[in-house]
C-alpha positions in Angstrom: 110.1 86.8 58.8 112.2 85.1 61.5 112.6 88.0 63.5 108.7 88.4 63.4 108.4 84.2 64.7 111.1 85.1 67.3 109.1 88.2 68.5 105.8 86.0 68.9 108.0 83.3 70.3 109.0 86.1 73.2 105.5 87.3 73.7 103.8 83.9 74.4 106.9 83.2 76.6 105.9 86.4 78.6 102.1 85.5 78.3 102.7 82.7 80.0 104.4 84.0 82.8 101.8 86.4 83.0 98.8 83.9 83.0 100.8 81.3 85.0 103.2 83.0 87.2 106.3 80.7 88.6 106.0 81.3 92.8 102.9 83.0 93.5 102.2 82.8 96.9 103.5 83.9 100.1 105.7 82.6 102.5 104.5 81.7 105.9 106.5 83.6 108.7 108.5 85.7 106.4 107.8 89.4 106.7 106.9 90.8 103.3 108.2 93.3 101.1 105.4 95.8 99.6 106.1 98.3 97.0 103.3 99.4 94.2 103.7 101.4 90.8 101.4 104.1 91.0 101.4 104.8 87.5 100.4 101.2 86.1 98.7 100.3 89.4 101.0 97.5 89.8 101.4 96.4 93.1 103.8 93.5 94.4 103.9 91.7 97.8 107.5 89.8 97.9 108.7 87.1 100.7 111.8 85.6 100.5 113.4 82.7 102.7 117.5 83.6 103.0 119.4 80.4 104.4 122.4 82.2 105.4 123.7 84.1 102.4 121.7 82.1 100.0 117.7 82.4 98.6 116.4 79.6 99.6 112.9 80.0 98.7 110.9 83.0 97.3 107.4 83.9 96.1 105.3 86.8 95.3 101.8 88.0 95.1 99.7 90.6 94.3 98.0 92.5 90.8 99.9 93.7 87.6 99.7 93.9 84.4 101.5 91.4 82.3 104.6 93.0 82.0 104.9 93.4 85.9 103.5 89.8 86.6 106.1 87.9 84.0 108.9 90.0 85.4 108.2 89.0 89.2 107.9 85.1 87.7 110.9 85.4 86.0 113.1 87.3 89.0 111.8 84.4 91.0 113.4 81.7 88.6 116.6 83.4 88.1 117.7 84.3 91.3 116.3 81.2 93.6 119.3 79.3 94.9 121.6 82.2 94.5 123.6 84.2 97.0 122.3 87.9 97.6 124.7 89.3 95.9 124.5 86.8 92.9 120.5 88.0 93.1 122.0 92.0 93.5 124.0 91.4 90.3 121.3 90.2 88.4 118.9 92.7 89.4 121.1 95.4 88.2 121.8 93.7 85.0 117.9 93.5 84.3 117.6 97.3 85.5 120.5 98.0 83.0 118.6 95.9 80.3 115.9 97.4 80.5 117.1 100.7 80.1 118.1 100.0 76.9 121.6 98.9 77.9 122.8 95.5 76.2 125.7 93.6 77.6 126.7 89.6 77.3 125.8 88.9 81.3 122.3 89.6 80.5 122.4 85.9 79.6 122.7 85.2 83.3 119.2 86.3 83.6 117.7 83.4 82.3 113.9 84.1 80.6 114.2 87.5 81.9 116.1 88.5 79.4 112.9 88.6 76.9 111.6 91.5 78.3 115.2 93.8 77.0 112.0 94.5 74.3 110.8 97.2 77.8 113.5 99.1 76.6 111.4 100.5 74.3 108.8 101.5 76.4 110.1 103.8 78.9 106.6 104.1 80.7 106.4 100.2 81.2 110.0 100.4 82.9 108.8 100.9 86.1 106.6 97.8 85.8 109.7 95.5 84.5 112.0 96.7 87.7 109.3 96.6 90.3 109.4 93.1 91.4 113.8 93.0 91.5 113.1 96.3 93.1 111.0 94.3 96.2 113.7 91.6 95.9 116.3 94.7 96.5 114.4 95.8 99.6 114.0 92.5 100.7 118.1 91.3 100.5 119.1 95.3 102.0 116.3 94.1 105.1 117.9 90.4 105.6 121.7 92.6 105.9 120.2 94.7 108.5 118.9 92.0 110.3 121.8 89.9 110.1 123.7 93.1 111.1 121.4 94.4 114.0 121.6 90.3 115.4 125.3 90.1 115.7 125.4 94.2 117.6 122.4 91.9 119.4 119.8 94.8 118.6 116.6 94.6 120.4 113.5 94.9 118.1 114.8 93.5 114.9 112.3 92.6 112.1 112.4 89.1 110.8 112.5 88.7 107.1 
């Protein structure tokens, strides 16, 4: 019986993050990380302000289903204010998760961590990872901007 009131507990927390989504938006003047889920239809739109290494601000838009929506809100709460690689670690501990691996840093993840439940639904995997996927794109992009600025390299994008 607990287990059951835990489970509901767990699906109202992602229900909410669904219906009301924690940084949706974009960012004015930050270039914007698209990638889509062909197979759900999911499709995310992620802009992220670095201030040096750290994320300074973030926030993502587009259409998914709830599993894809609660995961971007939740990526966007655990990893704002943390250095890229903090934000790399995490997002390989969620991938991990949500593979069906289990491991005490998972913690770190904050509410993301209710969705380890994905685990059992390989097809919805691809909607879990898709937003820390963007976020992935969007921290390798700021490196190679960074990069391309100190080997003063003309035509670098601005994320």
């Amino acid at each position: 019986m607990a287990l059951s009131k835990l489970n509901h507990l767990y699906m109202a927390v992602i229900a909410e993050h669904s219906k009301s989504p924690h940084h949706y938006g974009q960012l004015d003047g930050i270039e914007a990380v698209q990638l889509n889920n062909p197979t759900c239809g999911d499709v995310i739109s992620l802009t992220v302000k670095f201030d040096e290494d750290k994320i300074e601000d973030i926030a993502f838009a587009g259409n998914g289903c709830t599993i894809s929506t609660a995961s971007s809100s939740m990526m966007t709460d655990a990893v704002l204010g943390k250095s890229k690689t903090e934000a790399l670690a995490l997002a390989d501990i969620f991938s991990n998760m949500v593979q069906g691996s289990e491991e005490s840093a998972q913690k770190e993840l904050g509410e993301a961590e209710l969705l380890a439940g994905v685990a059992k639904f390989p097809q919805r995997i691809k909607c879990a990872t898709l937003a820390w996927n963007a976020l992935k794109e969007a921290i390798q992009r700021s490196e190679e901007n960074e990069m391309c600025h100190r080997l003063k390299c003309k035509g670098a994008k601005h994320v």
